[in-house]
N, C-alpha and C positions, 0 to 999 in steps of 0.2 A: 566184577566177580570172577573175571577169568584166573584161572589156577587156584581157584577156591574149593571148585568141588571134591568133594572127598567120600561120597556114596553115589552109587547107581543102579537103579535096576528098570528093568523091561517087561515088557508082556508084548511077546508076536513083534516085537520094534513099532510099535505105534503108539506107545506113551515113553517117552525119555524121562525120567527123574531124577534130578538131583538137586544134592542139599548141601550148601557151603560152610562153611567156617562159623558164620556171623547168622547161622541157625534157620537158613529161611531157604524155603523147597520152590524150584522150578520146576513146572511139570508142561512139557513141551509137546504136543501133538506132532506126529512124525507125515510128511506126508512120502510116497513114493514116488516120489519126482514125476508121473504123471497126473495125478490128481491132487486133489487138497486130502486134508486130514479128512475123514470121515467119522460117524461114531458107529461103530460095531459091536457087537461082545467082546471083541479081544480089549478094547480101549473100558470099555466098561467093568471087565474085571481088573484090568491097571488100575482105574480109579478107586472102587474096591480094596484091591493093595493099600493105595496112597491114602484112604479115610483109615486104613487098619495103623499104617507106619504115623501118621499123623496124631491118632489117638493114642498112641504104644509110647510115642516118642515125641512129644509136642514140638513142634518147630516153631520159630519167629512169623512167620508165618508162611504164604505156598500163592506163587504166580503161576497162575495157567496161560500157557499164548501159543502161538502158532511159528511154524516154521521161518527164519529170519528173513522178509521180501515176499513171503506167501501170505496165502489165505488161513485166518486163525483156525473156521473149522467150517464145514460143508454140511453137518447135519447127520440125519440118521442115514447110513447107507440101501437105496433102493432095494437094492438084493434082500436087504434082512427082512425089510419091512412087506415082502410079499410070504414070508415064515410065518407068520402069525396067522392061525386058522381061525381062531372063535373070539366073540366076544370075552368070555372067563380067561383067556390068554393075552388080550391085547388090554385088560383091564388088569392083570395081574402083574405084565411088562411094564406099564405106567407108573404103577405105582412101587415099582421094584425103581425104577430112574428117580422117579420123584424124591422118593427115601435116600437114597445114593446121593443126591444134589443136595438134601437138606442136611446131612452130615456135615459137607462143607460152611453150608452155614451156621451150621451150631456148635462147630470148631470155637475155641476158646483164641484163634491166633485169628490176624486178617486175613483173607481171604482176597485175590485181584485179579482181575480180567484183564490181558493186556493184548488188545486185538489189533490188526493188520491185518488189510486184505479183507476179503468176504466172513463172514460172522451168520450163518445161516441156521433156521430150525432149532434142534438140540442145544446147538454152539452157544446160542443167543441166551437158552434155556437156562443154560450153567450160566453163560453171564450172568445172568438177573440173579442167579443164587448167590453168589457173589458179594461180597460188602463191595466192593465198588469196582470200576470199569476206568482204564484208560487207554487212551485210541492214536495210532499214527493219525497225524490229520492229513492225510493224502485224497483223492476222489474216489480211488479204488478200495477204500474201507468205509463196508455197509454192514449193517447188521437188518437181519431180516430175519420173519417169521411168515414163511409163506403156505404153510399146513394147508388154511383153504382152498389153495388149488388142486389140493389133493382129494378137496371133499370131509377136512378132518380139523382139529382146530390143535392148537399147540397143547400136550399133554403130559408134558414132563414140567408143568409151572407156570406155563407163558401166560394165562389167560390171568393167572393168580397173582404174580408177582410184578407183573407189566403197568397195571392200572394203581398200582400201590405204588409206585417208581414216579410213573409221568403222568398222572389223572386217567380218568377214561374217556376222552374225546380223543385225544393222542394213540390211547392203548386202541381202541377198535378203529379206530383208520389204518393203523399199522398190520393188525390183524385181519381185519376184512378185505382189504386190497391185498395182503401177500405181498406188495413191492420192498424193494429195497430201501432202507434210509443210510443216509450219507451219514458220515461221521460229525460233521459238523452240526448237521442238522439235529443227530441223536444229540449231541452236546446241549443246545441248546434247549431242547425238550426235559433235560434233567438223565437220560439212559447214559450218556456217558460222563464223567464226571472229570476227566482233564484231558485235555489235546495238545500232542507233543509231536514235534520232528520224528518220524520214521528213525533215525539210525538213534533218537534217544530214549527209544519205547522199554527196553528191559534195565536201563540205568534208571530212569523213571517210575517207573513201573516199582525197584526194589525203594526208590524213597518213598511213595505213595505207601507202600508194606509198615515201615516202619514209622512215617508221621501217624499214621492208624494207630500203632501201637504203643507210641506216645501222646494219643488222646485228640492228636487232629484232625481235623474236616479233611474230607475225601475231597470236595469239592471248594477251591481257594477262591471262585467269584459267585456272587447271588448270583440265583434264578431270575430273569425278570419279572417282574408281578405281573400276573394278570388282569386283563379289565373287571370291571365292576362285572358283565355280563356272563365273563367266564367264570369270574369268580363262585357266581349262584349257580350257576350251571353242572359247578363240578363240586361244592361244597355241601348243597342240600339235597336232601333226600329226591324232594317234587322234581329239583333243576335235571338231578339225575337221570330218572325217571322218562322226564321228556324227552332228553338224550338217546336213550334207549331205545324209545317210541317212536321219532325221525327215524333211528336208523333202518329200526322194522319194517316201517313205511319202504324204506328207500330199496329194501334188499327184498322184497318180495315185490315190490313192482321192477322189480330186475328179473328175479328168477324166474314169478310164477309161482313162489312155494313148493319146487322142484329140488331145490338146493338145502338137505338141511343146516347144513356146516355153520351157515352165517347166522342162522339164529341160534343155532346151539351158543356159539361165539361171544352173540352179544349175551346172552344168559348169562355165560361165565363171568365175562368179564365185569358184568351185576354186580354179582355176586361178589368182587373181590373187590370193584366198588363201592359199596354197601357195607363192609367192613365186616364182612363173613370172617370168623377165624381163619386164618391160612390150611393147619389143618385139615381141618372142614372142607374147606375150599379146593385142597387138593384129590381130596377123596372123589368130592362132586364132580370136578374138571376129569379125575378119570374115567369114571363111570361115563361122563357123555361121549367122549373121545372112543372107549370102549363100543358104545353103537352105532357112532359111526362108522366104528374098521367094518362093522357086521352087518352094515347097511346094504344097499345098492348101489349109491354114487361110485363111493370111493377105488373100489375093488375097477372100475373102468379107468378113472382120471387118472388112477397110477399105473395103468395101463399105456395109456396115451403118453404118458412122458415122459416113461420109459422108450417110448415109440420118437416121442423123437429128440431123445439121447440117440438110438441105434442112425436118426439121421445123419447125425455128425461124427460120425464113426469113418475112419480112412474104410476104403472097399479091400485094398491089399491086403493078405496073409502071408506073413512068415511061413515061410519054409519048417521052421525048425518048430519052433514054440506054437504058430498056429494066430499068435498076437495079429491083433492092428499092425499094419503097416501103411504109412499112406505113398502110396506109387509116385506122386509128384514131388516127395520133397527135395528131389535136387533141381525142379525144374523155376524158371523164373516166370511168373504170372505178367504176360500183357498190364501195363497198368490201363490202357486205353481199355480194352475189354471190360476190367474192373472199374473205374469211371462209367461206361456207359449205363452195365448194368446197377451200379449204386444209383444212378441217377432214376432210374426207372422205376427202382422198388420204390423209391423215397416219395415217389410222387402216386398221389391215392387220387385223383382226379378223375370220373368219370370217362372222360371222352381221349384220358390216358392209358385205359386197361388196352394190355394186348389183343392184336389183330393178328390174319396172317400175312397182312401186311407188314405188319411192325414186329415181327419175332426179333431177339437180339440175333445176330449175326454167329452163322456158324460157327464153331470155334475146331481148327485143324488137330487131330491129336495123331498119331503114330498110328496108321490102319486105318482110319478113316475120320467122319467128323461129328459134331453132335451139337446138339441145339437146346436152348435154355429158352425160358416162357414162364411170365408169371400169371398166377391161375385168377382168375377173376374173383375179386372184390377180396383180393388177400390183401390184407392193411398190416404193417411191419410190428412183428418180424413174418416180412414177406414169406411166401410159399410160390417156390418155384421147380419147375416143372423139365424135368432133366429127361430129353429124348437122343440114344447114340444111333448112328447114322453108321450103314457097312465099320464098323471097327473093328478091329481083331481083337481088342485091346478094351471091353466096354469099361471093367474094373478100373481101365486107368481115367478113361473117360471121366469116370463117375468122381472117381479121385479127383479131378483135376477142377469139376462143375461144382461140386459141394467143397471145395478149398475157398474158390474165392467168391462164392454164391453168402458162406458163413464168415467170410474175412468183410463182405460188403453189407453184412447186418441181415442176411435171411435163411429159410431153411429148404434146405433142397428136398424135395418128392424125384425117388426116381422112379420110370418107368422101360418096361424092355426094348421098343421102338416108338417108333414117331407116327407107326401104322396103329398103332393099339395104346390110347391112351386112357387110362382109368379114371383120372379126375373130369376131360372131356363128358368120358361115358356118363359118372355120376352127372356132370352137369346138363345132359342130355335126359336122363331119365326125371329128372327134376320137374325139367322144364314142359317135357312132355303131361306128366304128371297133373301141372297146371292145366292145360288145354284139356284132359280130356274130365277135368272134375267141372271146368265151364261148363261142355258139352253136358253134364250132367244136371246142369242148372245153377251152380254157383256163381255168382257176380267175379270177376278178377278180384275187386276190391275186398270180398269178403274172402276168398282162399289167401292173400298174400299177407290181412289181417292177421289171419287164425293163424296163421305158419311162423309171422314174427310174433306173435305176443308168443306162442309158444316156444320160442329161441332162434328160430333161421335169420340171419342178419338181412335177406331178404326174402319176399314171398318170389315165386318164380316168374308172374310177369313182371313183379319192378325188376327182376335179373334180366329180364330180355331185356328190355326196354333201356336197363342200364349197359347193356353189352352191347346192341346195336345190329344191324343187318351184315356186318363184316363176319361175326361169326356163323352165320347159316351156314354157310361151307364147309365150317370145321366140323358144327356138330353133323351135318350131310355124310361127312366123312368118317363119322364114330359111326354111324346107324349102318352104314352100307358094311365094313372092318368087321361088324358085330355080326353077320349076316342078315342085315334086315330085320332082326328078333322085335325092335321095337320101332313101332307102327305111330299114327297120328290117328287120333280117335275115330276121322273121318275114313281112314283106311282100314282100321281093324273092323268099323261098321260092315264097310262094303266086302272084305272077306270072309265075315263070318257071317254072312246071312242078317236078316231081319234082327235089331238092336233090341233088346230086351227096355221093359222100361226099370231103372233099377228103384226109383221111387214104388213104384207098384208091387215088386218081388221085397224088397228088404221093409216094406211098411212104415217106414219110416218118414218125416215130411223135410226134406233138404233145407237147406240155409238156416235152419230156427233149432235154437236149444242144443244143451250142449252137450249130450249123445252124437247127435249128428257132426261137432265140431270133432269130439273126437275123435269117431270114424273117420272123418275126412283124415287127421294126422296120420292113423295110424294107417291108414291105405296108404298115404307116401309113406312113412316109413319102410312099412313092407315093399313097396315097389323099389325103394333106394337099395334093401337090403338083397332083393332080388340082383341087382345090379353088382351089388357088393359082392353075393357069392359066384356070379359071374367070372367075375375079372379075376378073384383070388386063386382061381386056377392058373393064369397067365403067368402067375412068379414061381420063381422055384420055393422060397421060403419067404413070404410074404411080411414078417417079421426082420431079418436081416434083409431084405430090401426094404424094409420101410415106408413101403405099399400102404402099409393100415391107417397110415397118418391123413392119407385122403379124407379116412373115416371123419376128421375134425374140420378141416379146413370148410368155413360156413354152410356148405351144405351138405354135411354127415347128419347134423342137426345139433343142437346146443351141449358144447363142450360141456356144462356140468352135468350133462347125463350121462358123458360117456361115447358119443354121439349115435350114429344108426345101431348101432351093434347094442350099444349101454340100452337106447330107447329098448330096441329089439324084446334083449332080455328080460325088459320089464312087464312087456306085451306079454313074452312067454308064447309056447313054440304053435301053443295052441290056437291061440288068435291069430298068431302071424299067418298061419294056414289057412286058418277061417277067412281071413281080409281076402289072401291070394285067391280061392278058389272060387269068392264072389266075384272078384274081378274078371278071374278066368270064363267065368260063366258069362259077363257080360262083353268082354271084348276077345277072347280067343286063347290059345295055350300059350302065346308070350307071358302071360301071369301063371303059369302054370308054378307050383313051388316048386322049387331046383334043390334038389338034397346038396345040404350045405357041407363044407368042410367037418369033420369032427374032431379037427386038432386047434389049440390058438384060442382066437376071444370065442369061436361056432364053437366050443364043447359045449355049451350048455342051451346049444337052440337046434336041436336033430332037425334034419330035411325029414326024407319018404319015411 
């Protein structure tokens, strides 16, 4: 098609369009050479344009792809999606896309997907609208819908058009994991329908256009059949049904019933199962998508990973512009350094987690040196633990430690020194936590129960027990750093006089029923959070340092809440009080509540 094109137009440079000779429209996602394409409003009033020029002017038909060697499309862009204030907005946005994507399909011409590279969210979304989909076959092209990590479920179509594509055993494993699927894999499944050599995806791609329009199959080989088992499973109403009911099982002995997103999920994708009108079905999918933007989850998990995108951000500023800059990039990384550390994250082994024995080895930078550490029971994509040492230079530091910490498969936590470490802290206050809810009468085995079945990957004696006696020193050294604030039950007894019995004052009967479990959580929470407001003084901007991400790493408490801060919220500012001051009455003013920040995720939990 090259020298073919003879019209052009733009919106902001993020949708290229053109239309050749032989009648058929490319419409190319622009990226900015840092990122992939995203979808914005600016991209969505181009599309807009292209359903008006395409109905105005019918063309042979219109390939959508991605920049040549990039990713086809990244999804809705994070920034936009913290704009939507209310449910009647994030319901009215949905269904403003939904109608936009269904244009293309109710186009009188074909319509094709021609993906390379990443295919994520929205991206996927327009694929599915689509008459059909062809794929670079490379490793590096996935198509993914990973909404439920957000707390949200795909609302521009996915949940609708996905299980009419590839059945519903395929559409809600794809959905309820969030992972990526490989291209080959999508192939096989029926979501993509031809796989071509990379340099012959838009040659392809334009005869795919026109076999459509001469009446042939999108797809040149069968599906393979199914078994007899799958066959019932995905053809009958009952088969369905029980489908369903597994998964229900399987996601609420996960969560808790904590998470709604997954069951919303599986409803939809019921429904589109079941052979609900599309229509219909799109309306529905907005509407649940709409309560979850206005729920409680969501509004944290996109919090959080927004939190750590900021961790992979160079630390350097531009002079000029103020931009990312990353301070390392003319430097060459030790590969010995980066071997040791990949070797260490990779391995999750018990009697593997770091010591201070075992910290990786200084690493020298210009002004002084700094030291790496990964945080106990971090399972990859590792969390590790970036402390700079006398440096003049800590920005370069931190450039140099989150280069090849993210080049070796992990994510860097930074902190100001190696004297004052916040994930230590948290895991200090934790553990302490445990010991003095013993002392209170709890069995180990029922506080580390109640704490995982509630999401903590472990309760905080199997944390000691799994960390070992090499750490007492370290945490010795958080308690003392801290000035002594937090005590061992045994000691806050003997400073504050005679121990109150707290069975007798709160009337309550310990270990039994489940009032009493969840005072026990929400006393750790509140004490974690205590902790939390603590430290958030020690950064300058706790956000661009990426301090908050401690909040998730296993013991913030369970990622789908949000973690201490999401639980926090939920508690509300008034309980959190209520917990603190009991405590304070039974072991001394270390529980005392500490007026929290009022800027960041603390806007909505006041201290005094």
């Amino acid at each position: 098609m090259t020298g073919e094109f003879l019209t052009r137009f733009d919106a902001d440079m993020e949708l290229s369009v053109t239309r050749s000779d032989s009648g058929i429209i490319v419409a190319e996602f622009i990226s900015d050479g840092r990122r992939p394409p995203t979808m914005t409003p600016a991209i969505f009033d181009s599309m807009r344009a292209l359903a008006d020029e395409a109905a105005g002017n019918p063309p042979a038909g219109i390939i959508f792809t991605g920049p040549e060697g990039g990713d086809f499309q990244a999804g809705v862009d994070l920034e936009h999606m913290t704009d939507v204030a209310s449910r009647e907005e994030a319901y009215e946005s949905s269904r403003a896309i939904q109608l936009l994507f269904q244009r293309f399909t109710d186009l009188p011409c074909p319509v094709v997907a021609a993906i390379e590279g990443r295919c994520i969210g929205g991206g996927t979304e327009l694929a599915l609208a689509c008459d059909a989909r062809i794929a670079a076959d490379t490793p590096a092209t996935t198509l993914t819908l990973p909404e439920i990590l957000l707390g949200i479920i795909p609302g521009f179509g996915g949940t609708q058009r996905l299980p009419r594509l590839i059945g519903q055993q395929h559409a809600l494993n794809m959905i309820l994991t969030g992972g990526p699927i490989p291209a080959r894999q999508a192939f096989e499944q029926g979501l993509i329908d031809r796989l071509v050599e990379p340099a012959m995806l838009r040659e392809e791609a334009v005869q795919m256009v026109l076999d459509l329009g001469e009446g042939r199959r999108a797809r040149l080989s069968p599906l393979s059949r199914p078994g007899l088992t799958d066959r019932m499973l995905e053809k009958t109403r009952r088969g369905r049904r029980m489908v369903r009911e597994r998964y229900q099982r399987v996601v609420r002995r996960k969560t808790g019933g904590h998470h709604p997103a997954p069951e919303s999920a599986i409803q939809a994708v019921g429904l589109s199962a079941d052979r609900i009108p599309l229509a219909e079905g799109l309306e529905r999918e907005a509407g649940m998508l709409a309560d979850l933007i206005a729920g409680d989850v969501h509004p944290h998990l996109l919090r959080l990973l927004r939190c750590r995108q900021a961790m992979r951000r160079p630390r350097g500023k531009n002079t000029e512009g103020g931009a990312p800059v990353d301070l390392t990039a003319d430097l060459t990384l030790p590969e010995e350094l980066r071997a040791s550390l990949r070797n260490r994250m990779r391995s999750t082994a018990p009697d593997d987690l770091p010591s201070p024995s075992r910290i990786v080895p200084a690493i020298k930078v210009p002004g002084g040196y700094g030291l790496l550490r990964r945080l106990p029971l971090a399972v990859p994509p590792v969390t590790i633990e970036v402390a700079w040492v006398e440096s003049d230079s800590p920005d370069l530091f931190q450039d140099l430690a989150r280069r090849f910490v993210v080049e070796a498969g992990g994510s860097p936590v930074y902190c100001r020194n190696p004297e004052s470490s916040p994930g230590l802290s948290l895991i200090t206050t934790y553990l302490l936590e445990g010991e003095r809810l013993a002392a209170e009468g709890w069995s180990t085995e029922q506080i580390d129960e109640i704490l995982e079945k509630w999401g903590m990957v472990k309760g905080p004696h199997a944390l000691s027990l799994s960390l070992g006696e090499v750490w007492g020193d370290a945490w010795g050294q958080v308690v003392k750093s801290s000035g002594g604030a937090w005590k061992s039950p045994d000691e806050a007894r003997n400073s504050s006089g005679p121990d109150p019995d707290p069975l007798t004052e709160s009337g309550m009967t310990v270990n039994t029923g489940k009032e009493a479990e969840e005072r026990l959580i929400e006393e750790v929470v509140s004490a974690l959070l205590l902790t939390v407001s603590r430290n958030w003084e020690s950064v300058d901007d706790p956000v661009e340092e990426s301090w908050s991400i401690l909040d998730v790493f296993v013991l913030g408490g369970p990622s789908f809440r949000g973690g201490v801060i999401g639980a926090a919220r939920n508690m509300g500012p008034e309980r959190i009080r209520e917990r603190l001051l009991e405590m304070q009455q039974r072991y001394g003013d270390d529980y005392a509540p500490h007026p929290l920040n009022r800027s960041g995720p603390f806007s909505s939990i006041p201290g005094d």
